[in-house]
N, C-alpha and C positions, 0 to 999 in steps of 0.2 A: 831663413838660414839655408847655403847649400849645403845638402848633406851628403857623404859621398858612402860609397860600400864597397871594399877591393874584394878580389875572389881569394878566399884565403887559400893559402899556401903551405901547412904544413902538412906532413906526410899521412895521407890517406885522412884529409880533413873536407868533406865536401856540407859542412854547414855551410849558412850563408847570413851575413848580421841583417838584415832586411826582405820579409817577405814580399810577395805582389802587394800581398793587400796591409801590409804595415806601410808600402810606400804611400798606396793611396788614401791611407788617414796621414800621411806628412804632408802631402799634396793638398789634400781638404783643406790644410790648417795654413794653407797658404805660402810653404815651403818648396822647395826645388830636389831633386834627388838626381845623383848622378851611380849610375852602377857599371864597375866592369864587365864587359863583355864575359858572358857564358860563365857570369858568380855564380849560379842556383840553379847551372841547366842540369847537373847529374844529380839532382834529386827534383827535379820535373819543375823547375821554374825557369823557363824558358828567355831569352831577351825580347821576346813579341807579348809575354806575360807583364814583362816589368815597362818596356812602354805604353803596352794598352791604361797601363793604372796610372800613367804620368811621367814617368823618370824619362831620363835622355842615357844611353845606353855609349861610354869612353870604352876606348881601346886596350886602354892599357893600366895598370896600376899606380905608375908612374903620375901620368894623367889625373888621376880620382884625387891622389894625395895631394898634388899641387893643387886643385881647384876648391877645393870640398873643408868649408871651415867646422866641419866636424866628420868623422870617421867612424863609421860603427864596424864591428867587426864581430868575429864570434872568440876566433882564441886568441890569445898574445902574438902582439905584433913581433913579425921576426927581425933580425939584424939588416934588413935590409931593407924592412918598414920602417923601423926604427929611425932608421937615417934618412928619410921621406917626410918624418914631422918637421914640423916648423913651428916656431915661437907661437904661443895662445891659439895652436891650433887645438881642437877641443880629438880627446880622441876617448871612446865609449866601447871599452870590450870587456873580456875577464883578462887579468894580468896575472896575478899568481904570482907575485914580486918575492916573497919572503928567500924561496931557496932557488933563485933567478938573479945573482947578481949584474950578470952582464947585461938584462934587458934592463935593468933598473938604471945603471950607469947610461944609458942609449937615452930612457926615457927622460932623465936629470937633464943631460946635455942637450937635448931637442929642446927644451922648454915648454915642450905641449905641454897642458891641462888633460891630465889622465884619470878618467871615472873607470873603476873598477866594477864590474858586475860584480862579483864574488864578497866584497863589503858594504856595498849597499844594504840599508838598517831598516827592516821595517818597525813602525811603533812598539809595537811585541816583540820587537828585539830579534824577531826572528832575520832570513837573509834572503828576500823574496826573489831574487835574481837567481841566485845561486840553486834553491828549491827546485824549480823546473828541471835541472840539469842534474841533480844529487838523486830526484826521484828514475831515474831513468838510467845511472849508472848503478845504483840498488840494485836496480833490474837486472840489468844487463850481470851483476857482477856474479849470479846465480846462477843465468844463463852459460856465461863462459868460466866458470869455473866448473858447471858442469857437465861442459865440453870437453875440456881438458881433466877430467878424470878419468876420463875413458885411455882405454891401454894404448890403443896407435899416437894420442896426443902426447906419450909419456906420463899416461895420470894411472893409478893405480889398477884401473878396470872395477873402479867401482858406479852402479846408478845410484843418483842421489836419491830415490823415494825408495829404494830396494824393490822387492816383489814377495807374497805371500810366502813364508816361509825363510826368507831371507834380511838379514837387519839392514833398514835405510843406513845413509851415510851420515857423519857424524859434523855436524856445520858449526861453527861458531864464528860470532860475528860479534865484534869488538866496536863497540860505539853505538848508541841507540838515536841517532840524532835521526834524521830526514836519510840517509842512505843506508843505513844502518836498518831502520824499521824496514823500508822498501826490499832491502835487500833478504829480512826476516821475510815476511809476506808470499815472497816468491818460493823462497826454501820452503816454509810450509808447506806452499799452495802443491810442492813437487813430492810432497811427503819425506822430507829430512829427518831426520833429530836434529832441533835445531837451539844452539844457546846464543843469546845474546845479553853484549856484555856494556855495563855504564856504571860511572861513578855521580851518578846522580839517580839517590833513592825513588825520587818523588817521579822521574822519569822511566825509570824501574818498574814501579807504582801500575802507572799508568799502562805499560807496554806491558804488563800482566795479565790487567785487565782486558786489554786491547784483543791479546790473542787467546783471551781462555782458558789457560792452563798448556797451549799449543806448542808455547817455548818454556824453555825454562831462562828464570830470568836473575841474571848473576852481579853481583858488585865487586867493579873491573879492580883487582889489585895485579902485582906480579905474580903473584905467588899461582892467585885462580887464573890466570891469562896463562900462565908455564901450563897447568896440569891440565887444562880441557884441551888448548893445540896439544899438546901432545898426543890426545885420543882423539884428535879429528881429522878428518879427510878431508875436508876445505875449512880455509881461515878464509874471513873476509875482514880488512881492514877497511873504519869507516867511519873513523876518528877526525874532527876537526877543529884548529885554534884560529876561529877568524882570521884571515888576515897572516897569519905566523906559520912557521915552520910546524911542521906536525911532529908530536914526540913520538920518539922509538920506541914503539911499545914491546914489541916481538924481535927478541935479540937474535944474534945469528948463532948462540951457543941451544937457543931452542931449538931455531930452524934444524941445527944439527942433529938434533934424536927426535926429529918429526917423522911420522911411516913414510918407509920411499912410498915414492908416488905419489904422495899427497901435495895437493894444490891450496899455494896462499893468490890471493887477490887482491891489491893494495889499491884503492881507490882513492888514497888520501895520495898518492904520488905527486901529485900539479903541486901539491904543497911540503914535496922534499920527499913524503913515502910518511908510512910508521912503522915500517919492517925494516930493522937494520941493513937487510940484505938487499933490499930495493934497489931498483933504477928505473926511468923513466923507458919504456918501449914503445912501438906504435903498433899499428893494425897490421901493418906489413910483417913484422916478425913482434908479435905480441909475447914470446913466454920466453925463458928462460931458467937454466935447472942449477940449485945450489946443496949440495949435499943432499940430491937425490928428491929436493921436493921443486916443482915448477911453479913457480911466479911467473904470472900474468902482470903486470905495471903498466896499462896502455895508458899513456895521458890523455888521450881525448876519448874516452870511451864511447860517451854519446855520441859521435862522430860515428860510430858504426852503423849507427840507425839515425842518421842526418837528416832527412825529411819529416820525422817523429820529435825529434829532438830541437831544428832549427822552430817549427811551428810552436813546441812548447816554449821556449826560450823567447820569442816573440811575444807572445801573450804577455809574459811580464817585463822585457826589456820597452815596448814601444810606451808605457804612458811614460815613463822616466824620461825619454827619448823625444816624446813629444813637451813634457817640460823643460828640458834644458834649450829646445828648438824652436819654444812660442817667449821665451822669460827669454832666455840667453844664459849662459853658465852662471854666471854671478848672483842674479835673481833666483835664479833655479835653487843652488845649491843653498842659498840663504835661506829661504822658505820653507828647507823641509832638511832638515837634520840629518836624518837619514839617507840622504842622496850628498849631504854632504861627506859623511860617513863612506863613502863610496872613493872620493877624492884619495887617491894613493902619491900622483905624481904632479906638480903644479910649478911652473916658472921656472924650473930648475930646482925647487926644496921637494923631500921627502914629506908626504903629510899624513903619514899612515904611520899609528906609533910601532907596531910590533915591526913592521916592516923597516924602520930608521933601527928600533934596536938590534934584531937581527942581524942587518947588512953595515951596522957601523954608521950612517947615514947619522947627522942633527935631523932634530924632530922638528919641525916647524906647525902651528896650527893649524887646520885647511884655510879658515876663516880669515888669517892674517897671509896666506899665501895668494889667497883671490884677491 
């Protein structure tokens, strides 16, 4: 199979969907790879790195999409990728379709074959794609929220672990899934007060155990979600519905008797926000202030730390990568459930249920769309 890698292009994104040495396990397996000039050079993957491992290094983006019968990427293809696909062209990134209607409509009309990172199913149900990238905005969402506490950022002037004599900052962190726990671990590690919140007991359970008695561990209603933001200096939202639109957990009648200064952090944003008052930002102008508390919304967070982030995301993007490239999509995706699971966008039908109900879309099955 030719597979192609454009250099993506949204703002302040310098990930890149294939490493050197992810090309030369495609090359091993007997495959071709084509990559745009200078995709992976500002986080030190050079174009003398990716021909020494095999690829043949186009010019232009343009270029890659016309030749390359499948497409790997890192974020969602923009309006102007979009209109670059062509019929059964195979294309393999994270999409984020639910609160995205206009890319959805782009990718319908192209007719590409669209595999989603992001619902990709592993046996366990869990979203092995998406993990690498959730553990790393966890992170990150600790780190710049407790950037932005600080007074010159517009954040309170508070340190999140405090100092002897003075009380840590007050964190709460709504969702215990994969970004949720990550982003628990880091607050600890900074010495917070830290609560984390879920509507699943046995997950609860667990993430008790996990930290020792280190958090306190709460079951997510409105009522507990009003009264702890209210007493905290950083939210972190870190809520997710596979696939779907993420609910508004944190209304903007909160936001409004939240202590000025204090910082919310919505990482569920790629999938609409869960903070009423949300919108999507990037790294360029990451914050923004609503009745006095600063929201952070950056959509590609792991992008900040793009050589950490492309390497991890590799690890688990290339066997799926090297399955759809040695089977071909149809074999690929028949064999293994879970990669079919992945299937959002195919011949023109919607094939991702939350995503057809969301955006109005007929549901079609993946299975009857390939």
């Amino acid at each position: 199979m030719l597979i192609g890698v454009p250099k993506e292009i949204k703002n302040h994104e310098y990930r890149v969907g294939l490493t050197p040495a992810s090309v030369k396990e495609l090359i091993n397996n007997g495959h071709q790879v084509i990559i745009e000039t200078e995709a992976g050079s500002s986080i030190g993957f050079d174009n003398q790195q990716y021909i020494d491992a095999g690829a043949t290094i186009i010019d232009t983006a343009e270029e890659v999409f016309a030749q390359a019968e499948m497409i790997v990427k890192v974020k969602e293809p923009q309006p102007n990728e979009c209109e670059m696909l062509r019929p059964d062209q195979i294309l393999y990134t994270y999409l984020h379709l639910a609160p995205d209607p206009r890319q959805t409509e782009l990718l319908v009309k192209s007719g590409a074959i669209c595999v989603a990172y992001e619902t990709v199913t592993a046996p366990d149900g869990t979203l092995p794609l998406l993990a690498p990238m959730s553990e790393v905005a966890g992170r990150m969402s600790v780190q710049a929220g407790a950037h932005h506490l600080e007074k010159a950022q517009g954040g309170r002037g508070v340190l999140l672990g405090g100092v002897p004599g003075v009380a840590p900052a007050k964190v709460l962190v709504i969702g215990g899934g994969v970004v949720g726990d990550n982003a628990a671990a880091m607050a600890v590690g900074m010495g917070a007060d830290v609560t984390i919140m879920d509507r699943s007991l046995p997950r609860l359970r667990q993430l008790d155990t996990e930290y020792e008695g280190h958090v306190k561990c709460v079951y997510s209603t409105g009522a507990a979600i009003e009264e702890y933001a209210l007493e905290a200096d950083l939210v972190i939202g870190a809520v997710l519905i596979p696939g779907a639109a993420a609910p508004k957990l944190l209304t903007r009648d909160i936001i409004s008797r939240m202590k000025t200064g204090s910082v919310v952090v919505d990482v569920a944003i790629d999938q609409g926000g869960c903070f009423e008052t949300s919108k999507a930002t990037t790294h360029q102008e990451p914050t923004y202030v609503v009745d006095g508390v600063v929201h952070y919304c950056v959509a590609n967070m792991p992008g900040g730390v793009a050589r950490t982030s492309t390497m991890a995301l590799n690890n688990a993007t290339l066997p799926y990568a090297l399955e759809i490239a040695n089977r071909g999509v149809k074999e690929a995706l028949e064999r293994d459930a879970g990669l079919m699971a992945g299937l959002n966008v195919c011949r023109g039908k919607v094939t991702y249920k939350a995503v057809a109900d969301v955006l109005g879309y007929d549901y079609v099955e993946p299975g009857a769309a390939l």
